[in-house]
BALOBA-1460 file (C-alpha; in Angstrom, 3 decimals):
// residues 353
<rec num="1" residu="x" x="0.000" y="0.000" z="0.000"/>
<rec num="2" residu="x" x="1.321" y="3.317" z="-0.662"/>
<rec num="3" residu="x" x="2.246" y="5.459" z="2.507"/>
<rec num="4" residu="x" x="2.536" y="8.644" z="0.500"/>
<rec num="5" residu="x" x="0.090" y="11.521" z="1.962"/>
<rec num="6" residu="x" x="0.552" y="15.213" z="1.180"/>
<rec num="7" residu="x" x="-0.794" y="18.372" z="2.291"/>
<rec num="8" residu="x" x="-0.636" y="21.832" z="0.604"/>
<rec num="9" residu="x" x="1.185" y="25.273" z="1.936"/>
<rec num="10" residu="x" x="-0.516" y="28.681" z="0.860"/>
<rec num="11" residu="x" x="1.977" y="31.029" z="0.616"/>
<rec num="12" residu="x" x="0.454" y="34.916" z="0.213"/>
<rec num="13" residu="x" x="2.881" y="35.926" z="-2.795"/>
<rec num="14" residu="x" x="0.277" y="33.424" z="-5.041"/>
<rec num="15" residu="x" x="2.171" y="30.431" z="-4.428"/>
<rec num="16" residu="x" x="1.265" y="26.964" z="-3.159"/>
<rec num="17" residu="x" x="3.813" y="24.009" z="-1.962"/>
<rec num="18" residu="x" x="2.627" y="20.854" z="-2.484"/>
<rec num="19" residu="x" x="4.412" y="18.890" z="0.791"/>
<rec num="20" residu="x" x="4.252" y="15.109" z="-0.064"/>
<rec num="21" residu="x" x="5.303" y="12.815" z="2.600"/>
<rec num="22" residu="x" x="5.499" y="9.192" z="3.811"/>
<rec num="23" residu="x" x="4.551" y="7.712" z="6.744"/>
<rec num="24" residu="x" x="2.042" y="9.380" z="9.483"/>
<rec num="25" residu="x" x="1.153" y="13.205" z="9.357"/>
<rec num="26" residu="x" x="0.577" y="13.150" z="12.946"/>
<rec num="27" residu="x" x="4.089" y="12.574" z="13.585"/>
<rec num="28" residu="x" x="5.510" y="15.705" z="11.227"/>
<rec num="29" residu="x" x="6.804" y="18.069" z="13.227"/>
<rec num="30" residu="x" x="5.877" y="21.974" z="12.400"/>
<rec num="31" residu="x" x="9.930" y="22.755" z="12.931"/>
<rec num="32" residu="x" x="10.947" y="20.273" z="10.129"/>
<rec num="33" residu="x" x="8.286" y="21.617" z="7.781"/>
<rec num="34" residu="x" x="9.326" y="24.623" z="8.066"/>
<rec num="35" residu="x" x="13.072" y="22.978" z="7.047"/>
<rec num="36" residu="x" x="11.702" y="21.907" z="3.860"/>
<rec num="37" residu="x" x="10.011" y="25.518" z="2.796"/>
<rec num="38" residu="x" x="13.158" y="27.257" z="3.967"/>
<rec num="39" residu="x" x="14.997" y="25.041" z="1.148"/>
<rec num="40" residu="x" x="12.292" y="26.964" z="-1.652"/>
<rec num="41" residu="x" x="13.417" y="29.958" z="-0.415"/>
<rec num="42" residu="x" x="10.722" y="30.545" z="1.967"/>
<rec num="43" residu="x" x="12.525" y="33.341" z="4.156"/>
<rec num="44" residu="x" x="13.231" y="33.171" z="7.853"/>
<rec num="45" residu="x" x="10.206" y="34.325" z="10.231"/>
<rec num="46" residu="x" x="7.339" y="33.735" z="8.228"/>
<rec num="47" residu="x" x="3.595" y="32.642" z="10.860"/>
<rec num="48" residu="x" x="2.447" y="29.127" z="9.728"/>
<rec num="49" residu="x" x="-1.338" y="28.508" z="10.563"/>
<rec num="50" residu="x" x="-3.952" y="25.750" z="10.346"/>
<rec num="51" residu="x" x="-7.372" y="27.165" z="10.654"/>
<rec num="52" residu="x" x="-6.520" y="30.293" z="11.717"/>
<rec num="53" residu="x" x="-4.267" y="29.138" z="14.654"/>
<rec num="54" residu="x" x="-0.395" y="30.107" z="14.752"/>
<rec num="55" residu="x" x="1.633" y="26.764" z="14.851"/>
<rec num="56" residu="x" x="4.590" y="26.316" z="17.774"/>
<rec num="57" residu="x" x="7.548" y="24.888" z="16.000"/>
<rec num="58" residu="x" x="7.733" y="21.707" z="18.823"/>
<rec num="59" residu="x" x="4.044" y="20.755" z="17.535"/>
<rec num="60" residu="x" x="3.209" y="17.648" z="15.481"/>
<rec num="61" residu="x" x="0.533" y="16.799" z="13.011"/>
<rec num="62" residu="x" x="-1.517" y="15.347" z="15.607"/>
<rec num="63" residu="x" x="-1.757" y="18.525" z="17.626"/>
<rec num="64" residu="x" x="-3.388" y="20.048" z="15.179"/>
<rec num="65" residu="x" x="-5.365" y="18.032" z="12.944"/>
<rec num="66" residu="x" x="-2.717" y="17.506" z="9.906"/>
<rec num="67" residu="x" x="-4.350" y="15.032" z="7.429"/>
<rec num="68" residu="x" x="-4.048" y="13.949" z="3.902"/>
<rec num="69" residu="x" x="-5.039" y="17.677" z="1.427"/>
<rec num="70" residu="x" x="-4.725" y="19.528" z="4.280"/>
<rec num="71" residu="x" x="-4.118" y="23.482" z="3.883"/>
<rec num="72" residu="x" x="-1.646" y="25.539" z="5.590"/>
<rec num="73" residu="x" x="-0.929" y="29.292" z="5.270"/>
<rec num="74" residu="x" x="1.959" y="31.188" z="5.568"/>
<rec num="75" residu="x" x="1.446" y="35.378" z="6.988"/>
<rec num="76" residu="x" x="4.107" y="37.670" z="7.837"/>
<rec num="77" residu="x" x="4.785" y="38.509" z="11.325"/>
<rec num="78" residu="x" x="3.690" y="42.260" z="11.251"/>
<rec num="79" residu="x" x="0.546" y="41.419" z="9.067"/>
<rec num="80" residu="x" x="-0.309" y="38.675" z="11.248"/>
<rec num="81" residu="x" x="-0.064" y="40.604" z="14.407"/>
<rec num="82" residu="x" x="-2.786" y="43.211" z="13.136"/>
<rec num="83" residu="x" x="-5.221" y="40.479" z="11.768"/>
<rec num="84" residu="x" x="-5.126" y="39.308" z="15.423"/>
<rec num="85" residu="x" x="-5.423" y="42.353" z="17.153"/>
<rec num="86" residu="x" x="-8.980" y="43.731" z="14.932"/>
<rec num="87" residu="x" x="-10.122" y="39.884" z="15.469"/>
<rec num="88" residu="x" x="-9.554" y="39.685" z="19.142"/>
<rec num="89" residu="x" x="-11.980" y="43.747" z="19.433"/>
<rec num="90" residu="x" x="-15.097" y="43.004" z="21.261"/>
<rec num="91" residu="x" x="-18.137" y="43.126" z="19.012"/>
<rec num="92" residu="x" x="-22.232" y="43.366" z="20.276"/>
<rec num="93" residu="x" x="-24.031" y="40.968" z="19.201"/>
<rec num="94" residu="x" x="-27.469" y="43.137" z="18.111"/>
<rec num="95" residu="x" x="-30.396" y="43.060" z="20.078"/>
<rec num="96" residu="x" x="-32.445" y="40.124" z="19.026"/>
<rec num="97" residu="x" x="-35.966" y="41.166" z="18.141"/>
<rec num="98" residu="x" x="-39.271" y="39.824" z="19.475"/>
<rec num="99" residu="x" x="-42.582" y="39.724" z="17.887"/>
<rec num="100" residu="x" x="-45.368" y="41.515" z="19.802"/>
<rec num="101" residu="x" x="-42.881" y="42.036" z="23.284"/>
<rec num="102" residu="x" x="-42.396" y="45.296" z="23.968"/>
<rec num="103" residu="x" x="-39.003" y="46.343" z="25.531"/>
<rec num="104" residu="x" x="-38.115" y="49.071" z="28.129"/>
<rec num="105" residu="x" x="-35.399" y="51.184" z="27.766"/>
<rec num="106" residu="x" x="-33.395" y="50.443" z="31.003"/>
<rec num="107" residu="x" x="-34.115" y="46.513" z="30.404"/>
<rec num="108" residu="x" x="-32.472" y="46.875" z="26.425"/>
<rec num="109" residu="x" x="-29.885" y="49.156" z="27.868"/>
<rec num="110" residu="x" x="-28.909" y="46.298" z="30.640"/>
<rec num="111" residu="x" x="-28.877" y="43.630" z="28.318"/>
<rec num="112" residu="x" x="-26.686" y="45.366" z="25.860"/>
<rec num="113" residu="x" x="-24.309" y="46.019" z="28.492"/>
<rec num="114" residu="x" x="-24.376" y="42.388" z="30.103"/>
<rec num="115" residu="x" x="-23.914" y="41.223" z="26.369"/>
<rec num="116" residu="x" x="-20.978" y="43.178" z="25.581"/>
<rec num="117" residu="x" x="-19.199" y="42.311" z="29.444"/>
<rec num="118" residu="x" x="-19.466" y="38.575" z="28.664"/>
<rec num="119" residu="x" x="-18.057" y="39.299" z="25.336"/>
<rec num="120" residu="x" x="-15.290" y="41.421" z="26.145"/>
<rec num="121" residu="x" x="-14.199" y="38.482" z="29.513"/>
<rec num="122" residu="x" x="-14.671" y="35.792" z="26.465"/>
<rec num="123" residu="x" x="-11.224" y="35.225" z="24.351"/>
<rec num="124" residu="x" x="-11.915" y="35.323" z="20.177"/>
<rec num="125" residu="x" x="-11.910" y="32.354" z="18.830"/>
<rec num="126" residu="x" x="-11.958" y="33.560" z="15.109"/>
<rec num="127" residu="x" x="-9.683" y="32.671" z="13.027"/>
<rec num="128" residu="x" x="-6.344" y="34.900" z="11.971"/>
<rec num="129" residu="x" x="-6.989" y="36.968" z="8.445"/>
<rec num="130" residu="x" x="-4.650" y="35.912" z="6.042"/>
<rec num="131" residu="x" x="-2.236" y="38.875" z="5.170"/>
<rec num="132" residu="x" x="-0.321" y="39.216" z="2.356"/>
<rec num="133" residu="x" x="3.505" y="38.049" z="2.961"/>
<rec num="134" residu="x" x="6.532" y="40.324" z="2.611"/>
<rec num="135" residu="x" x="10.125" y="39.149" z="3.669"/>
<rec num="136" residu="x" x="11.760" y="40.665" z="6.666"/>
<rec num="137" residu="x" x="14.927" y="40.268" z="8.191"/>
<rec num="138" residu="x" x="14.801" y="38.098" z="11.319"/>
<rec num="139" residu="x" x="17.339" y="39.788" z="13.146"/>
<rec num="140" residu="x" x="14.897" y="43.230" z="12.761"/>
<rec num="141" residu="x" x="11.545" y="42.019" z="13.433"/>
<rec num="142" residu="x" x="11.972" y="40.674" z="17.417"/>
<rec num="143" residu="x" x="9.744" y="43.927" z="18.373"/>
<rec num="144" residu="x" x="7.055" y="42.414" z="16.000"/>
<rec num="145" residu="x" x="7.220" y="38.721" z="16.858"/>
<rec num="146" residu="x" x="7.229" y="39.344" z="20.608"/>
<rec num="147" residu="x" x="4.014" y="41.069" z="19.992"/>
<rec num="148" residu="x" x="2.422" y="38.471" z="17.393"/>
<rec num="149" residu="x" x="3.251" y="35.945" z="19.891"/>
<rec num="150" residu="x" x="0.891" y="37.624" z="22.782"/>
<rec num="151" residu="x" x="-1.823" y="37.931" z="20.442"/>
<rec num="152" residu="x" x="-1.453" y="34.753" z="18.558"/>
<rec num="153" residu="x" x="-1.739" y="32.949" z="22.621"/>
<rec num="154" residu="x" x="-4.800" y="34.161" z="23.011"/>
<rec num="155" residu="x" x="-6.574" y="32.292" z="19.582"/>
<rec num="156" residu="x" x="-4.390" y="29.185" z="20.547"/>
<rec num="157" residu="x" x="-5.420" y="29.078" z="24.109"/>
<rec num="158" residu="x" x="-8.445" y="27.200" z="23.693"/>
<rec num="159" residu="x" x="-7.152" y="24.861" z="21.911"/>
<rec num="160" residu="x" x="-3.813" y="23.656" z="24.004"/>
<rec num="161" residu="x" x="-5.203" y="24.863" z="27.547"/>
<rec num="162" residu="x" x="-4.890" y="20.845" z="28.329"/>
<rec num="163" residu="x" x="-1.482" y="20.253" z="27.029"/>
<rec num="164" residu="x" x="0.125" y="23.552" z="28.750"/>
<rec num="165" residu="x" x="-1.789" y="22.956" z="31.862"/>
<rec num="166" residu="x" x="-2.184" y="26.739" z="32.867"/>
<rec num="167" residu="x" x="1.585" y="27.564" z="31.882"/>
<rec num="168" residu="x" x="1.913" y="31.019" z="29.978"/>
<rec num="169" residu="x" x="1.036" y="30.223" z="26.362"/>
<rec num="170" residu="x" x="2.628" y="33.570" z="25.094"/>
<rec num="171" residu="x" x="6.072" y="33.198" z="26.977"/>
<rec num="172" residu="x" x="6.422" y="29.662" z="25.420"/>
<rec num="173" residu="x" x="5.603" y="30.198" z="21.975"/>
<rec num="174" residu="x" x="8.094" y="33.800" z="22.139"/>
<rec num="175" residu="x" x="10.891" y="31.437" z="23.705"/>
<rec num="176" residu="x" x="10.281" y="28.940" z="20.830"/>
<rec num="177" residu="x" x="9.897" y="31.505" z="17.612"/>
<rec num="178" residu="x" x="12.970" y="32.852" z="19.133"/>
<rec num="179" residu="x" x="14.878" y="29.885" z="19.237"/>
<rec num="180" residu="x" x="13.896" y="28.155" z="16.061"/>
<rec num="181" residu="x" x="14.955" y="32.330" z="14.262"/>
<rec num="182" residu="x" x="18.228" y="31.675" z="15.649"/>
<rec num="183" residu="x" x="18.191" y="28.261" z="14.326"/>
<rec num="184" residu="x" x="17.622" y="28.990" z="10.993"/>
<rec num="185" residu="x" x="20.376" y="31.906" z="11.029"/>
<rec num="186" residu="x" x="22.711" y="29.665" z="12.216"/>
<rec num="187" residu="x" x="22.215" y="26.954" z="9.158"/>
<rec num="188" residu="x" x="22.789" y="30.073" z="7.139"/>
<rec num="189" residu="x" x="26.121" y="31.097" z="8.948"/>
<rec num="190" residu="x" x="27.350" y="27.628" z="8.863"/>
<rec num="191" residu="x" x="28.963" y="27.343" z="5.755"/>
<rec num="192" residu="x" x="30.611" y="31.125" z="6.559"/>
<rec num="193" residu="x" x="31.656" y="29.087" z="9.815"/>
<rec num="194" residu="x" x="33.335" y="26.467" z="8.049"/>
<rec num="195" residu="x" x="34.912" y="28.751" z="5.350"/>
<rec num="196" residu="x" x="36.431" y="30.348" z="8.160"/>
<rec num="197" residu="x" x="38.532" y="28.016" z="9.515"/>
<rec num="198" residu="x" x="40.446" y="27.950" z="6.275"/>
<rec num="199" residu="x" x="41.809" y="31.719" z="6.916"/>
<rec num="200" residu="x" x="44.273" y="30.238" z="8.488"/>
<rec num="201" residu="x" x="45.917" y="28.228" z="6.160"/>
<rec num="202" residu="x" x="45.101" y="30.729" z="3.021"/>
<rec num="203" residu="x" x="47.069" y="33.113" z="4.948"/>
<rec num="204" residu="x" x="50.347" y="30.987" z="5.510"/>
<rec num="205" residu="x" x="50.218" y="29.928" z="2.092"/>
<rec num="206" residu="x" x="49.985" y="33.510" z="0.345"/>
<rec num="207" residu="x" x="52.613" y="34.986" z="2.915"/>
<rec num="208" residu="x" x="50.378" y="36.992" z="4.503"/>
<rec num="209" residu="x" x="47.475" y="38.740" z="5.540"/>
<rec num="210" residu="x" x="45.209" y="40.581" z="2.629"/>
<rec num="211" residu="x" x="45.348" y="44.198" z="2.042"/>
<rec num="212" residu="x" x="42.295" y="46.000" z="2.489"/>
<rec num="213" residu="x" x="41.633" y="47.323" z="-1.089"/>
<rec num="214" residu="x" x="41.749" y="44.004" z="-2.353"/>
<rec num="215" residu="x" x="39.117" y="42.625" z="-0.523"/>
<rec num="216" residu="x" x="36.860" y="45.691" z="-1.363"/>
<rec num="217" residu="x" x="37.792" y="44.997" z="-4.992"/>
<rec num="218" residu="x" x="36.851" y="41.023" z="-4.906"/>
<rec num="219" residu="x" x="33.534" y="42.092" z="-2.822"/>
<rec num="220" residu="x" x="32.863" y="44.477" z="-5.952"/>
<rec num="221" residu="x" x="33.664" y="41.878" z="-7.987"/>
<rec num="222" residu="x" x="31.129" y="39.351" z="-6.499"/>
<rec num="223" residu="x" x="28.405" y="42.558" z="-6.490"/>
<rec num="224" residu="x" x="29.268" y="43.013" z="-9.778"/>
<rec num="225" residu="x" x="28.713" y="39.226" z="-11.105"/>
<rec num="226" residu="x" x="25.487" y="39.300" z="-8.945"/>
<rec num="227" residu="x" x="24.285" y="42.755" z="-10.733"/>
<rec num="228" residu="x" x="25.156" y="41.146" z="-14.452"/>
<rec num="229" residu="x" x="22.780" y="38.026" z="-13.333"/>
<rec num="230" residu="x" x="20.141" y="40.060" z="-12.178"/>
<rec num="231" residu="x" x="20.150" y="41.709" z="-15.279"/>
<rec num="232" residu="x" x="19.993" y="38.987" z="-17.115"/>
<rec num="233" residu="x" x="17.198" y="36.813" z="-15.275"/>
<rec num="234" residu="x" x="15.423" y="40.788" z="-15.002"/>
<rec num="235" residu="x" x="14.927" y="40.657" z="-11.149"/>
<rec num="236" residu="x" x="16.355" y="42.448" z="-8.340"/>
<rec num="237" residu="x" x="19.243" y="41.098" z="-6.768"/>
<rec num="238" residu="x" x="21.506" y="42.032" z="-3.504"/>
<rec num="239" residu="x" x="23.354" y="40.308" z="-0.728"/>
<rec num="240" residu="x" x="22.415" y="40.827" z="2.594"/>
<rec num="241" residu="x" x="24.179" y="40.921" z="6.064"/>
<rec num="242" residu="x" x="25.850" y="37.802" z="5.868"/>
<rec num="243" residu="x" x="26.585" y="38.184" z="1.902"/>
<rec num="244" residu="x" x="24.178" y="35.493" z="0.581"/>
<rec num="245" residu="x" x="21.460" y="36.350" z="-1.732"/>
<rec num="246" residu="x" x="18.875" y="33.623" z="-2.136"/>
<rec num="247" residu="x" x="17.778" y="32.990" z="-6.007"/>
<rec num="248" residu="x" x="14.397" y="31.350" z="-7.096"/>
<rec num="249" residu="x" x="14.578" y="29.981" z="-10.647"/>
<rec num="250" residu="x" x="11.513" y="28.733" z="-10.323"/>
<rec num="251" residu="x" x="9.142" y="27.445" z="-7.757"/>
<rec num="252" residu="x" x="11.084" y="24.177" z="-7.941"/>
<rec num="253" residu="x" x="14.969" y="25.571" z="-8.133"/>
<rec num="254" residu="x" x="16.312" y="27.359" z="-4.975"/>
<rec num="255" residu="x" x="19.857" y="28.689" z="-5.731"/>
<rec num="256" residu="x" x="21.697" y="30.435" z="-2.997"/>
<rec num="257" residu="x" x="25.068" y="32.662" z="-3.651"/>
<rec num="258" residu="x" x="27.719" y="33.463" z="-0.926"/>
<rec num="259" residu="x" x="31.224" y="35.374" z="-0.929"/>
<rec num="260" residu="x" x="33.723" y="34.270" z="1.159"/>
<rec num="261" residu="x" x="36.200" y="36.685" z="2.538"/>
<rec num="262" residu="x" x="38.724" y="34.275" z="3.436"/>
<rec num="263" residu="x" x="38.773" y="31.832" z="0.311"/>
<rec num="264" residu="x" x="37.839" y="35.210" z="-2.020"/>
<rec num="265" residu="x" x="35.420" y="32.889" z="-3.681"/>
<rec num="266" residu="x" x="31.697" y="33.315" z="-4.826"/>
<rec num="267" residu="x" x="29.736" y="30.101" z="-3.800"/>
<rec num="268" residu="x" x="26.800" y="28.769" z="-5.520"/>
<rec num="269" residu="x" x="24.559" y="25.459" z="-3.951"/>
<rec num="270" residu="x" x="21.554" y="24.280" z="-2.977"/>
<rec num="271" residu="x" x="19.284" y="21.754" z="-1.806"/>
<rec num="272" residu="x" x="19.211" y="18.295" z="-3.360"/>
<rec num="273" residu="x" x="17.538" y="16.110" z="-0.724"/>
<rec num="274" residu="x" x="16.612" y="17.940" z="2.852"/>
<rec num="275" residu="x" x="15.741" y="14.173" z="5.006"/>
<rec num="276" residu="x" x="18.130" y="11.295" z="4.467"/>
<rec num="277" residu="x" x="16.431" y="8.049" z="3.826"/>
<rec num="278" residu="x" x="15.981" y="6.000" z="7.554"/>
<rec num="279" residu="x" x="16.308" y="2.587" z="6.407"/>
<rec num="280" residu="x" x="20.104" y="1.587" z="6.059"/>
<rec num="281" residu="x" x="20.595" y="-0.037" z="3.302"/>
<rec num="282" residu="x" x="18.541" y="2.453" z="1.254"/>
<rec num="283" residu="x" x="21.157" y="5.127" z="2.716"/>
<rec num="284" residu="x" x="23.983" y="3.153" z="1.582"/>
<rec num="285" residu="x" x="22.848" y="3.257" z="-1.955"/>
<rec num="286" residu="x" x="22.451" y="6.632" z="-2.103"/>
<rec num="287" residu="x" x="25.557" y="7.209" z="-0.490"/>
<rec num="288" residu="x" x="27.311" y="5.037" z="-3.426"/>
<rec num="289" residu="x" x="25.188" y="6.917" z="-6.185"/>
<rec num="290" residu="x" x="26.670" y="10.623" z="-4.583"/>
<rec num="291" residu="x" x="29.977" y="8.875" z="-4.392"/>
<rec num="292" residu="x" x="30.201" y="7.818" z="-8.041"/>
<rec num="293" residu="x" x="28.326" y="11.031" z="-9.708"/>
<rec num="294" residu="x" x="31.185" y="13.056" z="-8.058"/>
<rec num="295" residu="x" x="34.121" y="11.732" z="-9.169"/>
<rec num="296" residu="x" x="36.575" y="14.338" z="-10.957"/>
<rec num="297" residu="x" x="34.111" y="16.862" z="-10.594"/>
<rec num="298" residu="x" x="32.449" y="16.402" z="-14.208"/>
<rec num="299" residu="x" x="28.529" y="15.284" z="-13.080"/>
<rec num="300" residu="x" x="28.751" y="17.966" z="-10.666"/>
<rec num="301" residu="x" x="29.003" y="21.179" z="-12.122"/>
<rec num="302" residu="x" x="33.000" y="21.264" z="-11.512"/>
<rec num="303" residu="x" x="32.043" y="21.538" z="-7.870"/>
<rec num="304" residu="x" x="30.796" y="19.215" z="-5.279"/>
<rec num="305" residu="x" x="28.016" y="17.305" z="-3.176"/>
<rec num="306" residu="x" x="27.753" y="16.879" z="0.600"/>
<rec num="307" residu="x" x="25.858" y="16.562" z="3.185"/>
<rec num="308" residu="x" x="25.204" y="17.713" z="6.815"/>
<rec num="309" residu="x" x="23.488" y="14.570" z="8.967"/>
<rec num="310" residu="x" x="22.802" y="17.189" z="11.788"/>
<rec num="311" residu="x" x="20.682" y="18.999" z="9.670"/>
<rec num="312" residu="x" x="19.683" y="15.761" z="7.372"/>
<rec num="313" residu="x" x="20.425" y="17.702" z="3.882"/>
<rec num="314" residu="x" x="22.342" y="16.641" z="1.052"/>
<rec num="315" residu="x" x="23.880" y="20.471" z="-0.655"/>
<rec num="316" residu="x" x="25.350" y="20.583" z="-4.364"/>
<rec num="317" residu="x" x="27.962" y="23.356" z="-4.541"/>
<rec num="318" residu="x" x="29.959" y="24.711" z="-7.071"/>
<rec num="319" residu="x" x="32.358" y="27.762" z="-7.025"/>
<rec num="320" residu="x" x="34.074" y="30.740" z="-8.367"/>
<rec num="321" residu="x" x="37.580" y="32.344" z="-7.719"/>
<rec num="322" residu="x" x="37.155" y="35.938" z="-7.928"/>
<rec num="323" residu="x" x="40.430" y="36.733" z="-8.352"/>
<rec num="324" residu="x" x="40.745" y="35.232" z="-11.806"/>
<rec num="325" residu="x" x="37.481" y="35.267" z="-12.956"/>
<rec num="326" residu="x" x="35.268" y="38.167" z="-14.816"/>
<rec num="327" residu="x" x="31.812" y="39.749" z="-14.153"/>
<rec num="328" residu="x" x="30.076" y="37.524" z="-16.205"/>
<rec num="329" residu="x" x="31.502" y="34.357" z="-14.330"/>
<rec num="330" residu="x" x="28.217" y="33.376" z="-12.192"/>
<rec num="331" residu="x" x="25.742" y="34.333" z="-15.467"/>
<rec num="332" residu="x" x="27.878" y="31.957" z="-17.343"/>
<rec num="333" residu="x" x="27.953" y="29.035" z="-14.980"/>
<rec num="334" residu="x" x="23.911" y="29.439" z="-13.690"/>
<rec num="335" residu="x" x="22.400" y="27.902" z="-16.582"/>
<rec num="336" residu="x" x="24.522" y="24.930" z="-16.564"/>
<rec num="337" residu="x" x="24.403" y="24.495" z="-12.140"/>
<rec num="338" residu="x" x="20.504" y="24.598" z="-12.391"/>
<rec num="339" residu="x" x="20.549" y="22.020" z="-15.248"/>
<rec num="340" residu="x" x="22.648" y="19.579" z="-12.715"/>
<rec num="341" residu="x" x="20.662" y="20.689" z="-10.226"/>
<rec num="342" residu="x" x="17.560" y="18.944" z="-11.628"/>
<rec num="343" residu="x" x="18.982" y="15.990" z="-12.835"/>
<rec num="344" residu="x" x="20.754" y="15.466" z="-9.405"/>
<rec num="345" residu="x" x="17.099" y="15.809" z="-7.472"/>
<rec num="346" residu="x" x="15.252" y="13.113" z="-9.907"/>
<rec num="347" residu="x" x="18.416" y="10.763" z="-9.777"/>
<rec num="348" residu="x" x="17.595" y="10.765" z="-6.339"/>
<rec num="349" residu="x" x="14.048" y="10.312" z="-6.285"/>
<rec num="350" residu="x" x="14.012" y="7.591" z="-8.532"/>
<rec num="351" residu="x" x="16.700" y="5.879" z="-5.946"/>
<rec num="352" residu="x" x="13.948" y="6.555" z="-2.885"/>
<rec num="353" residu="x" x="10.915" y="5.983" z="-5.254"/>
């Protein structure tokens, strides 16, 4: 029988992820589903809700109803908070009318104000507005999450009041957005992390350290092969704080670029599997299959492919040496990564399939 179920993620830019999975729902973490978006270029901080309800990262399906078609949405931290706040306003339910019973006025005017006390004591239970999604830095938005998470508590009390057993809802969930923010970072720093170590040695073996100017002329450099790609795929495109500018081909393709001070290179990768295969022996073939497609570098876009079991992702890399290459170095080399890129991920699922 086939234990393949999927469930769909509404994203506000117009676009829909089609999650398909095997085994049990119930047992999907929120936190690992939020791994696999993140490798579509889904950026850091986005609210995922079920109904209406904002989803803790430590939840599983079975917390909150995940089944087979199901729909998730994804809503922007800022966007989300103010849905919340205009559905949590008190509202008066009209006066009801009754045929032939005349009312007096201090009887209306006392049930219109015991009406609107027992709905102002009484959390909302409606559910969030969707919003439409823009991406914000993590590190800038801790103002806004700390707020969404108070409001968000309030919709998601009445549904976890027996799990939490009277604990503060809204100090949890803020501890746990926080953590899993500075989770994500971190898998984006680790590569600079790793880089890093190599300063070292680059050092010794050139004689000594870099000047100044010719760092700011290889960072040009890398801006500058970044600017001629943009122009040529006719989008925007910038690094950010860490020097990494994530690139979406398509809704499929995921391509991020990073410069490296220390190896003065301009590093292109991305995702080709983000859960390694339980069963054993099933691992071992894949591992054999990486193995062999990477020999002398030919199969692999003259780079590389590894794979991080803490984080359970397999990465295809290539790279560029600034120093000796030209501005046109990462247009040149795109069409041809994304090409390997594809025929890496359906190697792959043919293996698992």
């Amino acid at each position: 029988m086939d234990d393949k179920q999927a469930f769909f993620v509404q994203s506000e830019d117009g676009r829909k992820f089609k999650m398909v999975i095997r085994g049990d729902l119930g047992k999907l973490s929120v936190g690992k589903i939020r791994r696999y978006l993140k490798s579509y270029g889904i950026p850091d901080g986005q609210l995922l809700l079920h109904d209406g309800v904002v989803l803790e990262d430590s939840a599983v399906g079975g917390d909150f109803g995940l089944k087979n078609n199901s729909m998730l949405q994804l809503v922007s931290p800022r966007r989300g908070t103010v849905a919340a706040e205009v559905r949590s306003k008190p509202t008066s339910d009209p006066t009801p009318h009754v045929s032939g019973e005349k009312r007096s006025s201090s009887t209306h005017r006392a049930t219109s104000a015991d009406t609107h006390a027992r709905h102002s004591e009484r959390p909302s239970s409606r559910p969030l507005t969707t919003a439409t999604v823009s991406h914000v830095d993590p590190s800038s938005m801790s103002d806004g999450l700390s707020q969404t998470n108070v409001v968000s508590s309030t919709a998601l009390g009445s549904k976890m009041n027996s799990k939490n057993n009277g604990k503060n809802i809204g100090s949890s969930l803020s501890a746990t957005l926080e953590v899993e923010n500075s989770r994500l970072r971190n898998e984006v720093d680790r590569l600079h992390q790793e880089l890093s170590e190599l300063r070292g040695r680059q050092k010794c073996g050139d004689g000594g350290v870099r000047t100044g100017p010719v760092l700011v002329d290889l960072l040009q450099n890398a801006k500058s092969n970044l600017q001629e790609l943009s122009e040529e795929l006719g989008v925007s495109l910038q690094f950010d704080m860490n020097l990494t500018c994530v690139i979406g081909t398509d809704e499929r393709h995921t391509v991020l670029v990073t410069f490296d001070h220390a190896t003065e290179r301009l590093y292109v990768y991305s995702t080709l599997l983000t859960q390694l295969p339980v069963d054993a022996a099933v691992r071992v073939k894949l591992y054999e299959l990486l193995l062999e497609g990477s020999l002398l570098g030919r199969e692999v876009c003259g780079g590389g492919i590894g794979m991080s079991l803490q984080s359970g992702i397999v990465l295809l890399s290539t790279s560029i040496p600034l120093r000796n290459c030209s501005t046109s170095a990462l247009k040149d080399i795109m069409p041809s990564f994304v090409e390997t890129l594809g025929r890496w991920r359906s190697l792959i699922n043919e293996l698992l399939d």
